[in-house]
C-alpha positions in Angstrom: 116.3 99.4 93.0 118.6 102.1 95.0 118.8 104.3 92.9 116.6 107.1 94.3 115.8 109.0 90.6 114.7 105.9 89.3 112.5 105.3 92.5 110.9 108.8 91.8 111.1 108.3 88.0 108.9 105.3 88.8 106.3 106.8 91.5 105.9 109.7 89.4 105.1 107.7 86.4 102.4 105.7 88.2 101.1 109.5 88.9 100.9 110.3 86.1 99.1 107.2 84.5 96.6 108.1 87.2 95.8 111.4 86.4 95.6 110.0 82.7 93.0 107.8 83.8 91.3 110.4 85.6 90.6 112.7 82.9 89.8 110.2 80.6 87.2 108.4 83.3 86.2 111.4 85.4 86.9 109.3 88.8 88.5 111.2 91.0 92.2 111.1 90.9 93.3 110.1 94.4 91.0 107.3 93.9 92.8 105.8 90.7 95.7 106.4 92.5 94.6 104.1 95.3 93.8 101.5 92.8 97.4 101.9 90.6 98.8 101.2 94.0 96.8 98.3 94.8 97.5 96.8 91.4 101.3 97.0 91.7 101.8 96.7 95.1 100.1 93.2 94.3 101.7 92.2 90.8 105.2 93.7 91.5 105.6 93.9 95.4 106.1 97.3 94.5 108.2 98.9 98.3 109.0 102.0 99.6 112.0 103.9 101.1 112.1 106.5 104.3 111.7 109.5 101.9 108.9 108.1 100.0 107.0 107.6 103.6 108.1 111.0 104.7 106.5 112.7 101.3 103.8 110.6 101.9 103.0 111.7 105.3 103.3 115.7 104.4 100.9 114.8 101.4 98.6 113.7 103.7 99.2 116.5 106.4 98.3 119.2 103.9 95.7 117.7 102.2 94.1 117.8 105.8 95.2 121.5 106.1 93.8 122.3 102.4 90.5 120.5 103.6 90.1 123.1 106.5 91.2 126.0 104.8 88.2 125.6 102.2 85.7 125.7 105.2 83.9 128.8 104.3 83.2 131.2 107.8 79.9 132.9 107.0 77.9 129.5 105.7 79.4 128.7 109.7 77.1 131.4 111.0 74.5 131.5 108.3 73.5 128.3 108.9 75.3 126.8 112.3 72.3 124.6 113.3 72.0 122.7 110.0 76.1 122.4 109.8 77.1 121.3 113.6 73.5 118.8 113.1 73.7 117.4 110.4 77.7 117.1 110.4 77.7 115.7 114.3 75.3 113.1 113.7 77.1 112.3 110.7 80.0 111.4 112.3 78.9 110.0 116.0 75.5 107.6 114.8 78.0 105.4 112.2 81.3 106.1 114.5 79.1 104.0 116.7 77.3 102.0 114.5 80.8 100.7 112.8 82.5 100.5 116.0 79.9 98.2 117.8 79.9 95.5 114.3 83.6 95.2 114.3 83.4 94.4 117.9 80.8 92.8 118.3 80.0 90.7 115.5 83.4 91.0 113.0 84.9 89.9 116.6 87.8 92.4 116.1 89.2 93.8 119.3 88.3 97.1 121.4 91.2 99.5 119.6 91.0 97.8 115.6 87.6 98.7 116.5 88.1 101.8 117.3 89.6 102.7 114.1 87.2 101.0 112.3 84.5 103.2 113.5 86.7 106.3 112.8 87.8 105.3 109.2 83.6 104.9 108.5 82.1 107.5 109.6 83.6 109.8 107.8 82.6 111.6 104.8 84.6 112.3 101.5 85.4 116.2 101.1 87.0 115.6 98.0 84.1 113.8 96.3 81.7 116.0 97.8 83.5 119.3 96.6 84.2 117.6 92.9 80.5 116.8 92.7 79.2 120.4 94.0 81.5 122.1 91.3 80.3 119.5 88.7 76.6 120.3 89.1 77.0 124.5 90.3 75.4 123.4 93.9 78.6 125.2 95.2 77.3 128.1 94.3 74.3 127.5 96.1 73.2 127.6 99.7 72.1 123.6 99.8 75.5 123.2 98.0 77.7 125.4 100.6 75.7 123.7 103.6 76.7 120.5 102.5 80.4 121.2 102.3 80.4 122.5 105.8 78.8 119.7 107.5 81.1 117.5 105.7 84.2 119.5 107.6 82.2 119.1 110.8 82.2 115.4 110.6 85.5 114.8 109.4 86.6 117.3 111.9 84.9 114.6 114.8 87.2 112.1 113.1 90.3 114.0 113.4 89.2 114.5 116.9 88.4 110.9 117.4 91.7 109.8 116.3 93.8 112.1 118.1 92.0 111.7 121.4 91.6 107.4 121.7 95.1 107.1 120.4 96.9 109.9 122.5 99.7 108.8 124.4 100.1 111.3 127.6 103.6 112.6 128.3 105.5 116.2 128.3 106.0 116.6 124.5 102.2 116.4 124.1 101.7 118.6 126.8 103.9 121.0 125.5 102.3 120.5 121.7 99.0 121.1 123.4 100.3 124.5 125.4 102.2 125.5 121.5 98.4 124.8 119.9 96.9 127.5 122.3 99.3 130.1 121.7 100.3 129.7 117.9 96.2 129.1 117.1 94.7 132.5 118.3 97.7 134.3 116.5 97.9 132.4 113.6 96.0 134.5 110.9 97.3 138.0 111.8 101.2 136.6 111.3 100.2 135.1 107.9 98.4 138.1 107.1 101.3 140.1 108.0 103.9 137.8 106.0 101.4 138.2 103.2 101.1 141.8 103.2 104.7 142.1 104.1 106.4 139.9 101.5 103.7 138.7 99.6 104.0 137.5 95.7 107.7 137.5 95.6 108.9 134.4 93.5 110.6 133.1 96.8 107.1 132.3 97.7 107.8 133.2 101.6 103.9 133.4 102.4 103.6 129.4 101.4 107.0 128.3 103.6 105.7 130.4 107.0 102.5 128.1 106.6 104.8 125.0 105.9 106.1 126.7 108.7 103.5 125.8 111.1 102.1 122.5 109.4 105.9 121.2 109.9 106.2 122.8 113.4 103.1 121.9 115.0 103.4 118.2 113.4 106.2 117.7 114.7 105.6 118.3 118.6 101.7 116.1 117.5 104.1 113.5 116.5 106.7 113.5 119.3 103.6 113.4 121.8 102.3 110.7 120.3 99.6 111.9 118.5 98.4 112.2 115.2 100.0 115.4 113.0 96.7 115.6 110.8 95.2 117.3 113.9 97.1 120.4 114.0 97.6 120.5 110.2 93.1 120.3 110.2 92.6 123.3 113.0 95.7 125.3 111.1 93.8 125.1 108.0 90.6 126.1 109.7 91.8 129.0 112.0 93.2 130.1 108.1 89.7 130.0 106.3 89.0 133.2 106.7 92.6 134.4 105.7 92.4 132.2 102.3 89.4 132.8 101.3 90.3 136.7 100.1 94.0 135.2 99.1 91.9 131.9 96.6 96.1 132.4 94.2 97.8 131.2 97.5 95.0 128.0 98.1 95.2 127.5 94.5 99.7 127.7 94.7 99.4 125.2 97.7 97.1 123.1 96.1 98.6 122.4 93.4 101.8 121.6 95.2 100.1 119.2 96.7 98.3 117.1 94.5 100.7 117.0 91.5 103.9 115.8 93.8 102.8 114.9 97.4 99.4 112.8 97.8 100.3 110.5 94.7 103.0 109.4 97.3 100.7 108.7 99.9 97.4 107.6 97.8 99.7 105.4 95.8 101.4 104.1 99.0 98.4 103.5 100.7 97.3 101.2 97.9 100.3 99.2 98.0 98.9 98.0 101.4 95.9 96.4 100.0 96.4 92.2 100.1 94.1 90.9 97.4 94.0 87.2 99.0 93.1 89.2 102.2 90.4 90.7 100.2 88.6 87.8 98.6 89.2 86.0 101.9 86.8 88.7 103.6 84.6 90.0 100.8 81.4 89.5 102.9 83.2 91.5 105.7 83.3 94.1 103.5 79.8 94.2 102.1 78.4 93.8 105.0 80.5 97.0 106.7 79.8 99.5 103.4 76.0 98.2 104.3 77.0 99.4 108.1 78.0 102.9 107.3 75.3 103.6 104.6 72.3 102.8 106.7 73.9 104.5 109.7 74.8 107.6 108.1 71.0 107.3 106.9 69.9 107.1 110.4 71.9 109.6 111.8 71.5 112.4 108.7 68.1 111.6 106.9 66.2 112.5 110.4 68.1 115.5 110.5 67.7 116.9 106.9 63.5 116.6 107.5 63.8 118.4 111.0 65.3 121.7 109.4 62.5 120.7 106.7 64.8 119.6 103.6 62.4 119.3 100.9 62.5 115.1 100.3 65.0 115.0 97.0 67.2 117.6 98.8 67.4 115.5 102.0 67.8 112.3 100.1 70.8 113.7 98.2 72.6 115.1 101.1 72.2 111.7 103.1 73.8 110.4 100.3 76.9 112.9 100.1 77.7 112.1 103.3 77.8 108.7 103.1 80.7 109.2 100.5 84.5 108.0 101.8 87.8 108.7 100.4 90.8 111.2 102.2 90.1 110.8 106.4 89.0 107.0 105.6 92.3 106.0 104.3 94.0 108.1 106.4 92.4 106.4 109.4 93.1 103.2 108.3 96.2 103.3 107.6 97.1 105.3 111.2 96.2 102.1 112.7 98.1 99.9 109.7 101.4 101.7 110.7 100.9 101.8 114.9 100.0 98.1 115.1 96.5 98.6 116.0 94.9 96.6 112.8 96.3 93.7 110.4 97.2 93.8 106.8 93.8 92.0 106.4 91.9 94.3 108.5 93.6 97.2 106.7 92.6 95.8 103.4 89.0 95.3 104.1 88.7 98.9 105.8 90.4 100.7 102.9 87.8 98.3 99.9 84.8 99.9 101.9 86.4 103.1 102.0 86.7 103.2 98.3 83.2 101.6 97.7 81.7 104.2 99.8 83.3 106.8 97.1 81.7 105.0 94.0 78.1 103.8 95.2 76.4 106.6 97.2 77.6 109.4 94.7 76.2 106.7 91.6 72.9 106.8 93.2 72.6 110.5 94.2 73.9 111.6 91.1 71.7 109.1 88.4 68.3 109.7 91.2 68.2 112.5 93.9 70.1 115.4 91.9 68.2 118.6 92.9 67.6 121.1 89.9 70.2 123.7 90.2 67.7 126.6 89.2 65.3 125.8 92.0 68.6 126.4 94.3 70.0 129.4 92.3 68.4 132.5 94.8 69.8 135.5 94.7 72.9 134.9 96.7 74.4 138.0 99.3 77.0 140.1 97.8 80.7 138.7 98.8 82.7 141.8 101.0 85.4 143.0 99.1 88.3 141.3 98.9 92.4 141.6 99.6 94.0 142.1 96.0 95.1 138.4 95.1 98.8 138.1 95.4 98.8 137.5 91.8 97.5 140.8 90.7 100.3 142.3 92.4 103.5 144.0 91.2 106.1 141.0 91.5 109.2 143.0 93.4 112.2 142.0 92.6 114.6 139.6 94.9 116.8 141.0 97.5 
């Protein structure tokens, strides 16, 4: 099939069977859309073109950016011991413990390794966030605490990935000299832009952020590195910004989940061997086992040391166990560069999405805390910037 309508025409259609599938089920959409892709990637060799990558890969990138722009700056201060805890140790004890099996025992060598321990120790935003909104807990302190450990450690995996896999040369000196600069400045130009030419229907706030996802990508990629990284910090030097403009998150998100990360959740499923999977189901148990009981050994101490009462610390522990956005992403970094096989890809991705379904199961159905123990009296927000929706839409030109 050349025909590049059809293509979309068919890719769009699979996206839209997920998202079907997700209202009627409740499962997370990405997450059917890994599965749609596993299923005909397997029955109909389902293949993709250059442009289908490409929107795959800026899917990706500003999911990543979206994920850091929700960080929320004053649960940061309010609470920085919990959140740089909880979320390091979240990240380094099964970064380790994953590593060390793979290498060890799985027999897998130092750099598929390597990504294995990145692409399990890290911990599902997505699923975290969906279940926070589903019970009110992100309304909450427990519930806000949470979120922000979970950038913390998926911020270490970012980190991770861009710092064992970095190739040294002049363009990634020169992306690292750009990151400096652009970072500091970063939220006073898209405040200006915003106060500037804010809520015109040529949406010019949203393409000077595409702006710098695209720019600073660009020079990751060239240097060898991985463009999730700058896309990540972007979205966290903006959390501040976006969190008084919530209409231009809500713009951008929605751009990107209705027409860029089916492309890449879809894709990513298409990877997914079957035979490779049966062939190496006990790999896979065995390595879900791995990052639960090391994400238990890392967190669970933590939670009682800042004196989690026991359901509380046993349903945090169990958040961040979750898997989903970084894991794939991880796995399949190291799919595309060589660094792991089909079959390896295969069994990283299954315990990836594993780690999505059980952990949430068990806190959900045992460990739930009661949202009105949790429901204090909660700080007054400070005022807001007028959402660019509430403003007058100027005309063009």
């Amino acid at each position: 099939m050349d025909n590049p309508y059809s293509i979309a025409a068919l890719w769009m259609g699979l996206s839209f069977i997920a998202a079907m599938v997700a209202v009627r089920s409740g499962i997370s959409v990405s997450l059917i859309e890994i599965i749609i892709g596993i299923i005909v990637g397997n029955a109909f060799h389902i293949s993709t073109t250059e442009w289908i990558d490409f929107l795959a890969g800026f899917g990706s990138g500003l999911l990543t950016f979206l994920a850091g722009a929700e960080l929320e700056p004053e649960i940061l201060k309010k609470k920085l011991g919990e959140t740089l805890a909880i979320g390091a140790v979240s990240f380094a004890v099964p970064f380790v413990g994953a590593f060390l099996f793979a290498y060890l025992i799985a027999g897998w060598d130092l750099r598929a390794a390597q990504i294995a321990g990145i692409a399990l120790s890290t911990t599902s935003v997505a699923v975290v966030y969906a279940v926070m909104v589903e019970t009110g807990l992100n309304e909450t302190t427990l519930g806000k605490t949470i979120l922000a450990a979970c950038f913390v450690t998926d911020f270490g995996t970012v980190l991770a990935l861009g710092v064992l896999f970095v190739n040294v040369n002049w363009y990634l000196l020169l992306f690292m000299v750009t990151l400096v600069a652009v970072l500091p400045v970063a939220p006073r130009l898209v405040r200006w832009v915003v106060g500037y030419a804010g809520g015109r229907i040529s949406e010019p706030e949203v393409k000077f952020v595409f702006l710098l996802i695209f720019g600073l990508g660009g020079l990751a990629a060239a240097g060898g590195s991985e463009a999730i990284l700058p896309a990540y910090l972007v979205g966290m030097i903006l959390a501040g910004t976006f969190l008084r403009e919530r209409t231009l998150v809500l713009r951008m998100r929605t751009t990107a989940f209705s027409f860029l990360t089916p492309f890449y959740f879809i894709r990513a499923g298409t990877f997914v061997k079957l035979s490779a999977v049966v062939a190496g189901w006990w790999l896979i148990v065995a390595l879900l086992a791995v990052k639960v009981v090391t994400k238990f050994l890392g967190v669970r101490p933590m939670t009682a040391y800042f004196h989690f009462p026991r359901r509380e610390g046993m349903y945090t522990t169990l958040l961040m166990s979750t898997g989903l956005t970084f894991g794939t992403i991880s796995a399949l970094f190291g799919l595309q560069h060589g660094v792991i096989t089909s079959t390896q890809y295969a069994v990283l991705v299954t315990v990836v999405i594993l780690s999505a379904f059980v952990p949430t199961l068990i806190a959900q159905q045992f460990f739930k805390p009661r949202l009105e123990d949790h429901m204090e009296a909660q700080p007054e927000a400070e005022p807001a910037l007028v959402p660019i929706a509430a403003r007058a839409l100027p005309t063009e030109g």
